[in-house]
NUNULO-949631 format. One record per residue (C-alpha): residue in three letters; x, y, z. Coordinates in pm, whole numbers, plus 32768, in hexadecimal, padded with zeros to 4 digits. Example, Ala and Ser with C-alpha at 12.3 -4.5 7.8 and 13.67 -1.06 7.14 Angstrom:
ALA84CE7E3E830C;SER85577F9682CA;
# end
This chain:
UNK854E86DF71BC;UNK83FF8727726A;UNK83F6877473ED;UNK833086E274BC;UNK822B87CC7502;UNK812A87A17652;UNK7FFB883A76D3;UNK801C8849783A;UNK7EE787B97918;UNK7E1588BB79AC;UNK7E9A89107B2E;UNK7D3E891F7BE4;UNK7CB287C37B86;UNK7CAC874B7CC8;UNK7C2D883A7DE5;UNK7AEE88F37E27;UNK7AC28A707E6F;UNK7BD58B097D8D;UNK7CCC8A427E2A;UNK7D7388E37E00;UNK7E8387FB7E35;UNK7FEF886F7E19;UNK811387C37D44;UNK81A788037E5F;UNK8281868F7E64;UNK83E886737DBB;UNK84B385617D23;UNK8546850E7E6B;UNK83F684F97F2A;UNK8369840C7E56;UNK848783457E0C;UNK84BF83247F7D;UNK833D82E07FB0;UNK835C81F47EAF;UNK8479812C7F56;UNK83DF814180F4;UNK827481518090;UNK82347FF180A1;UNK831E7FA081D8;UNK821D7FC782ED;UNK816E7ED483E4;UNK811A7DD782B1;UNK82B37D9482AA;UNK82FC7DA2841D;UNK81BB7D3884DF;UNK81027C8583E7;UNK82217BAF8370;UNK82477B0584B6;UNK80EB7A6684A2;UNK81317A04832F;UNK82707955839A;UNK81DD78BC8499;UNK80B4783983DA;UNK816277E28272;UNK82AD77AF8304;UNK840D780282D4;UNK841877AD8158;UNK82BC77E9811B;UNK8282795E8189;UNK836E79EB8093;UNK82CE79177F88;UNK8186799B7FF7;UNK82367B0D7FDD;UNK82F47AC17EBD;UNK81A07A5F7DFB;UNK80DD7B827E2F;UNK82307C737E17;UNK82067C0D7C9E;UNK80A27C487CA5;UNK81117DA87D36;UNK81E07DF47C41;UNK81137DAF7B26;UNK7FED7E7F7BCC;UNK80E37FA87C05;UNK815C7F847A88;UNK7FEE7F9A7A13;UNK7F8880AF7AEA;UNK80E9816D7A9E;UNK8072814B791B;UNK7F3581D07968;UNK7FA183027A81;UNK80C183A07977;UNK7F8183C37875;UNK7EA2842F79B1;UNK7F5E849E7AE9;UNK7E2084A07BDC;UNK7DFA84897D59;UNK7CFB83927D13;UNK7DA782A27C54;UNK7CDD81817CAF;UNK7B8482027CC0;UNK7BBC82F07B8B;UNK7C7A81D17A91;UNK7B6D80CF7AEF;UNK7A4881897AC7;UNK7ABA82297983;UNK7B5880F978E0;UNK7A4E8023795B;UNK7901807879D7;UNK78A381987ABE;UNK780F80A07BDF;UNK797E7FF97BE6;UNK7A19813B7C29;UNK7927816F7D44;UNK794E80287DB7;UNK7AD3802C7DCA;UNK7ADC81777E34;UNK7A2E81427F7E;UNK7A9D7FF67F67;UNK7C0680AD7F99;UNK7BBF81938092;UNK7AD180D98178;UNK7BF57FC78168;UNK7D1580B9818B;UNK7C8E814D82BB;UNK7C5D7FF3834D;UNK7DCC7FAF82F7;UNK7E0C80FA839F;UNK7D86807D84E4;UNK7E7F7F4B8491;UNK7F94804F84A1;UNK7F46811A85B0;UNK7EF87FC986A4;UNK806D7F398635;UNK80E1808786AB;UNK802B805587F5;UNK80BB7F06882A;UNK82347F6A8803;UNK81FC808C88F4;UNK814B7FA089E9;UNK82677EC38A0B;UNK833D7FDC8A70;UNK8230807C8B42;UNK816E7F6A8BCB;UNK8094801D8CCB;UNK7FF780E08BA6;UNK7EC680608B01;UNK7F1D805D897B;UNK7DDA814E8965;UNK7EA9826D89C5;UNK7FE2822E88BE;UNK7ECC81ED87C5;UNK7E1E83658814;UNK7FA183EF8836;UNK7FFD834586B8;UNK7EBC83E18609;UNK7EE88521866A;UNK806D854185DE;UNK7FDB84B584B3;UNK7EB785AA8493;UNK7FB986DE84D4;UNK80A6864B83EA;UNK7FB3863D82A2;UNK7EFD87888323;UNK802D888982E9;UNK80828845816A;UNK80C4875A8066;UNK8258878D8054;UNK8274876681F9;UNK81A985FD81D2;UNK82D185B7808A;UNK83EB86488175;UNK8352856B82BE;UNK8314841881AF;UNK84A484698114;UNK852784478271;UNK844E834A831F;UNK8493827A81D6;UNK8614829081F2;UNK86018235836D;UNK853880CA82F5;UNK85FD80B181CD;UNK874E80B6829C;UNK86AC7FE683BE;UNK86757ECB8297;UNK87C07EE08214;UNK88847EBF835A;UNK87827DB48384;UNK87F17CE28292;UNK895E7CF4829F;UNK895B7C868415;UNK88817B6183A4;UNK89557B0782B1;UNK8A707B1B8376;UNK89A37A37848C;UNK8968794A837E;UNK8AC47907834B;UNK8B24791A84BD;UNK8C077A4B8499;UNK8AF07AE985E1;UNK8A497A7086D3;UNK8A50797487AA;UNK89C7786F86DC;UNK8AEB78358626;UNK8AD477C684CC;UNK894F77A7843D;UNK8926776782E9;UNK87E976B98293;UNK87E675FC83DF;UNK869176B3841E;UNK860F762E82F2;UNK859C74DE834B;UNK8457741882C1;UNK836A748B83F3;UNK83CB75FA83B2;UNK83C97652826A;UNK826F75D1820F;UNK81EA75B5835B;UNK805F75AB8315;UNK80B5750E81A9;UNK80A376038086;UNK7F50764180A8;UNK7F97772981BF;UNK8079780980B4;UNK7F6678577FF8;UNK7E6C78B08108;UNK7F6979878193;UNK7F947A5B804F;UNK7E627B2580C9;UNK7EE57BB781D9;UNK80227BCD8105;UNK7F527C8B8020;UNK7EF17D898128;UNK807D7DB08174;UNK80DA7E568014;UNK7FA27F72804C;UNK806680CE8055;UNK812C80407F14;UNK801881057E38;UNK805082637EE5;UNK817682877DC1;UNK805A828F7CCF;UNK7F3383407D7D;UNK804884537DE1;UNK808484977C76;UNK7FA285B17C66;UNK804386517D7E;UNK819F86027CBA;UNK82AD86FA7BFC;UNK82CE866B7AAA;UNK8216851E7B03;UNK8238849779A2;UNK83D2848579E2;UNK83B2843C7B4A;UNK82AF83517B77;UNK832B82557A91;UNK847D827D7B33;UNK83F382137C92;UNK831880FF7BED;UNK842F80517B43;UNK84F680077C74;UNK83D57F767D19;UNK841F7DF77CCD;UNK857E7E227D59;UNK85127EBF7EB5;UNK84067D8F7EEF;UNK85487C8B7EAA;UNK862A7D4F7FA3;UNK85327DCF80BD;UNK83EE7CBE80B8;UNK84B77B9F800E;UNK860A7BBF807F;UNK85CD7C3F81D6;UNK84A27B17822B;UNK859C7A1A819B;UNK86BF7A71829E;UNK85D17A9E83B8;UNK854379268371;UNK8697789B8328;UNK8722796B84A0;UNK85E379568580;UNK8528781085A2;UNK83C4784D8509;UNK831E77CE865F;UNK83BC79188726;UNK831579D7861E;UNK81B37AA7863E;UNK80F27BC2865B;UNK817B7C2C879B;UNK82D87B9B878D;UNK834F7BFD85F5;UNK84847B90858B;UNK851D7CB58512;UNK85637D0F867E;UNK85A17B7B86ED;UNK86A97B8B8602;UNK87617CB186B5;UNK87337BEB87F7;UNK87C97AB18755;UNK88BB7B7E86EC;UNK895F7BC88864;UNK89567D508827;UNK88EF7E248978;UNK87D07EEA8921;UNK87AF7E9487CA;UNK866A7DF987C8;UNK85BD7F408899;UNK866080068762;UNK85D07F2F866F;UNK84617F4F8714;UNK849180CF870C;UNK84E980A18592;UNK83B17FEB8563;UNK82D380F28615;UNK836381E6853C;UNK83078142840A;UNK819F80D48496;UNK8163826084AE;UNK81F5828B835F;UNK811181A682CD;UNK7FF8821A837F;UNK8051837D8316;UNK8075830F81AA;UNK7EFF823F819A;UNK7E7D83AA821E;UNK7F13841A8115;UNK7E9F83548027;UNK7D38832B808C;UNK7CF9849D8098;UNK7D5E84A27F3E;UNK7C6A83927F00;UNK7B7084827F88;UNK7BAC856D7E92;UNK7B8284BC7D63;UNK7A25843E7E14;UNK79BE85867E50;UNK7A0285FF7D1B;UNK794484BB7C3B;UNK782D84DA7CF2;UNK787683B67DEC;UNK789284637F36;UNK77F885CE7FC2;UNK78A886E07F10;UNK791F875E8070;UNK7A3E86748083;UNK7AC486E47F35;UNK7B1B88207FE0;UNK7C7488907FEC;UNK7D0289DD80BE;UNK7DFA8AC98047;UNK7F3A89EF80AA;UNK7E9C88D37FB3;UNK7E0887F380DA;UNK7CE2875180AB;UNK7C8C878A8213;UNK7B3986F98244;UNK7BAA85E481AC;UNK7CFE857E827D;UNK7C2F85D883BB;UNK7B1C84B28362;UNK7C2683D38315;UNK7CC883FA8463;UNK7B7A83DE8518;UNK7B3B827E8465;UNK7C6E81FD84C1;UNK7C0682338602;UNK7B8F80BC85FA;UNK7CFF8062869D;UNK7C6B80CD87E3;UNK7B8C7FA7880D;UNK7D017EDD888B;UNK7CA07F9C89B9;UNK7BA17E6E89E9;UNK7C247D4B891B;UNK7DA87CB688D1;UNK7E567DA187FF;UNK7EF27C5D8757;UNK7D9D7BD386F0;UNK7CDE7D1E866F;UNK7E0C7D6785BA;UNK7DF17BFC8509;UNK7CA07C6B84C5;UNK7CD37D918443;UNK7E157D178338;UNK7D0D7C1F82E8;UNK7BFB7C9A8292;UNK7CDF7E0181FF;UNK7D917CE2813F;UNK7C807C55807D;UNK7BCB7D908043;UNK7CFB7E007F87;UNK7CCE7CF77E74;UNK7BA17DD67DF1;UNK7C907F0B7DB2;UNK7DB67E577D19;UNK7C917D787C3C;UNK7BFE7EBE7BF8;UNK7D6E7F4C7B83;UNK7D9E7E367A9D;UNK7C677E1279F4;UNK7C957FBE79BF;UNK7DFA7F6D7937;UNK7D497E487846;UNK7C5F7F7577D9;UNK7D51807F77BD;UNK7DCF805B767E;UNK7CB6800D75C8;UNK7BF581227669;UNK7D4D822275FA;UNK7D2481CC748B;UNK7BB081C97463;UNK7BE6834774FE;UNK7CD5838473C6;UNK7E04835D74A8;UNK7F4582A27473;UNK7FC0815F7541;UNK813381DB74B3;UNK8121832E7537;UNK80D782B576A1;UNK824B83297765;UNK822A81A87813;UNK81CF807C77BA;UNK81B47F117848;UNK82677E2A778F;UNK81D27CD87715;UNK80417D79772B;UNK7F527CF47776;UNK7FD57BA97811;UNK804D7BE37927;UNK7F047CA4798F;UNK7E437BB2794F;UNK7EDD7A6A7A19;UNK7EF67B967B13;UNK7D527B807B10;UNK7D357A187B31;UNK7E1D7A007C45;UNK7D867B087D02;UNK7C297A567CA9;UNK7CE978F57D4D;UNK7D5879947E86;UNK7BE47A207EA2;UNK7B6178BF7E77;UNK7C3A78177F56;UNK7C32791A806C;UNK7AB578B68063;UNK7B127744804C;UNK7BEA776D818B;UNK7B3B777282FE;UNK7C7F7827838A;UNK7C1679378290;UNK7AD979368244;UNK7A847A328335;UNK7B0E7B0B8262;UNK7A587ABA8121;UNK790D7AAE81F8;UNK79327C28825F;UNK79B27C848104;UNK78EC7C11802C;UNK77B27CBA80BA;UNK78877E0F80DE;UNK78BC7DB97F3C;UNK77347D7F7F10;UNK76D97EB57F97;UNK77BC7F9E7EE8;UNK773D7EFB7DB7;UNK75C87F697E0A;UNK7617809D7E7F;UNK76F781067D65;UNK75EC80627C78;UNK74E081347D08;UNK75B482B37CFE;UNK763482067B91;UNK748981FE7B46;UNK7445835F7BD8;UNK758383E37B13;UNK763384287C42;UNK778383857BCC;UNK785B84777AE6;UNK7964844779F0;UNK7AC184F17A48;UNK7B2886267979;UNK7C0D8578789E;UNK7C17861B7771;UNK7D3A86FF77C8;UNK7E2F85D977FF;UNK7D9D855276AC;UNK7D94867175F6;UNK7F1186BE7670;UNK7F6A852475D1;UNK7EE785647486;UNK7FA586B47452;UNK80C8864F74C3;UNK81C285E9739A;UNK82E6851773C9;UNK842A857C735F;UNK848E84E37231;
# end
């Protein structure tokens, strides 16, 4: 018998200065992260204008649908993160699978989107406070939000895992006492309703706007799951991420089922999908229906908290994205910096500032620039995820033209390539039909041209030889030596 024998990756890859990013995340963190980092204003805000627009039936199909699509995206990028745990993830896999000028292109593509989704986050958070505090413009929340964010990923790496692990748990619980009072509505054993069932399910509400309406709705459903790819971008920041990322990745599939899924299902089957919206979500109608004192204020604090962990964890993840920019030649080298703690200062501070673009609620309906934003956030983030799976496609054949071995890789997706490539073509269909739409396409009107000039301007650095490859030849060199035991 042979043992296995590994190089390890070199420890300053990603930081500028003689100093970089610390592995400073454990199994916990990112197993919790994993588990809360896609419970955020895309479950509890967003939902309620999904419902109300697709219906009681049709906005879990609509988050049911793209939950698969998740999963396969997070399977693909898991495969490629254990070979090549990166911040950059996105930016890095696309432009080295693919073509340089993708990279570029997804890589601002992701940030420019995730700070816009950011604003998203921080506006939800201004709306729950302002229904508690109604002689308070939203502004002020907004300002007060950002900065616990911007002191939360300034101190270090393991205080934003220790702040995710418990903000996570707090959602995570929320859901799950969720459900079992919904369930127990549903079969009248709460409430005052007295026995539900599927009485809520009738042929106005659970198609409302015919099925068409499901599938236009799967944008903004898109935008919902963003934060589900800070498992894979945190791997370089990760203890042992070839063990521990695949371990958060595989339980994936089951969280969407029990928190998007399950959750949406009892709140359309409980609340009628005409007292859902924006402004009034069912996660906290439910409560109400429910004939608990105080139980829907509780579930609005629950929400804020996990608007600010989701805003805290697309900080996160965007100033990683910086990194990986700043280090391929994409963006100035100053926001590749990173102190002594591992922060990549410059970087977190620029993120904050753009999502600054909450405070224009102080002049327009929250409600309505938050549509706005999920929409246009939403259909931006087909360009990443295509990106992802087209880099996935590559992947393999890129690994064994570079000598390596498609065996040796510690995770695989099963069934390749299939499933990656229907992926594609329905991410290419829910592009087409967002355009085909006049309720969306707003959206594909403001993205497209975003799209265009990435393309020229990523073309243009590409021509100058501006864009650079990643330093991969450690991770590669560290797959071919290693020997499996026999």
């Amino acid at each position: 018998m042979q043992a296995a024998k590994k190089i390890e990756e070199p420890k300053k890859q990603f930081g500028d200065q003689g100093n970089e990013l610390h592995r400073g995340l454990k199994r916990r963190h990112i197993t919790m992260m994993s588990i809360g980092g896609t419970i955020g204003t895309g479950l509890f805000l967003a939902s309620g204008n999904v419902v109300s627009k697709a219906g009681a039936l049709g906005g879990p199909i609509a988050y049911l649908v793209i939950g698969i699509l998740v999963y396969v995206l997070m399977k693909g990028l898991g495969e490629m993160s254990t070979f090549m745990p990166t911040p950059g993830a996105y930016t890095t896999y696309s432009g080295l699978f693919v073509h340089p000028v993708l990279g570029f292109m997804v890589g601002w593509n992701l940030y420019i989107n995730g700070f816009l989704g950011l604003g998203a986050e921080i506006v939800g958070g201004g709306m729950i406070l302002n229904q508690f505090f109604p002689n308070i413009p939203p502004v002020v929340f907004c300002i007060g939000i950002s900065l616990l964010i911007l002191v939360l990923n300034l101190i270090n790496v393991k205080s934003y895992g220790e702040a995710e692990y418990w903000f996570a748990g707090i959602k995570v619980f929320a859901i799950i006492i969720f459900l079992i009072m919904g369930v127990l509505m549903i079969f009248g054993v709460i409430g005052h309703q007295g026995f539900i069932g599927l009485s809520n399910w009738t042929s106005e509400s659970v198609f409302p706007n015919g099925f068409t309406a499901v599938i236009l709705m799967m944008t903004g459903v898109v935008w919902s799951y963003l934060g589900v790819e800070t498992v894979v971008s945190a791997a370089g920041e990760t203890v042992d991420p070839q063990k521990n990322v695949p371990k958060a990745i595989n339980t994936i599939f089951f969280r969407i089922l029990i928190f998007y899924v399950g959750s949406i299902t009892v709140m359309g089957l409980v609340v009628p999908y005409k007292n859902v919206s924006v402004l009034s979500n069912g996660y906290a109608g439910l409560f109400d229906f429910a004939g608990i004192p105080g139980a829907a204020a509780i579930m609005n604090i629950v929400i804020l908290t996990s608007l600010a962990s989701a805003a805290n964890s697309i900080v996160y993840l965007l100033s990683r994205t910086l990194i990986a920019l700043s280090k391929e030649g994409k963006a100035p080298k100053a926001l590749g910096k990173v102190n002594k703690r591992g922060i990549p200062t410059n970087a977190v501070i620029l993120t904050l500032f753009l999502g600054q673009i909450s405070l224009i609620t102080n002049f327009v309906s929250p409600d309505k620039v938050f549509i706005w934003l999920t929409s246009i956030a939403g259909f931006n983030t087909l360009l990443g995820w295509f990106g992802s799976f087209l880099s996935h496609y590559r992947f393999r054949k890129w690994l064994v033209a570079n000598g390596g071995s498609v065996d040796k890789l510690k995770f695989k997706m099963g069934t390749y390539p299939i499933p990656t490539i229907i992926c594609l073509l329905v991410l290419v269909g829910i592009a087409i039909y967002t355009a085909y739409s006049p309720d969306t396409r707003f959206s594909f009107y403001i993205g497209v041209p975003m799209l265009i000039l990435y393309f020229i301007i990523g073309r243009y650095l590409n021509k100058k030889g501006k864009l650079q490859e990643m330093n991969y030849e450690p991770f590669l060199k560290a797959h071919i030596n290693e020997t499996e035991i026999k």
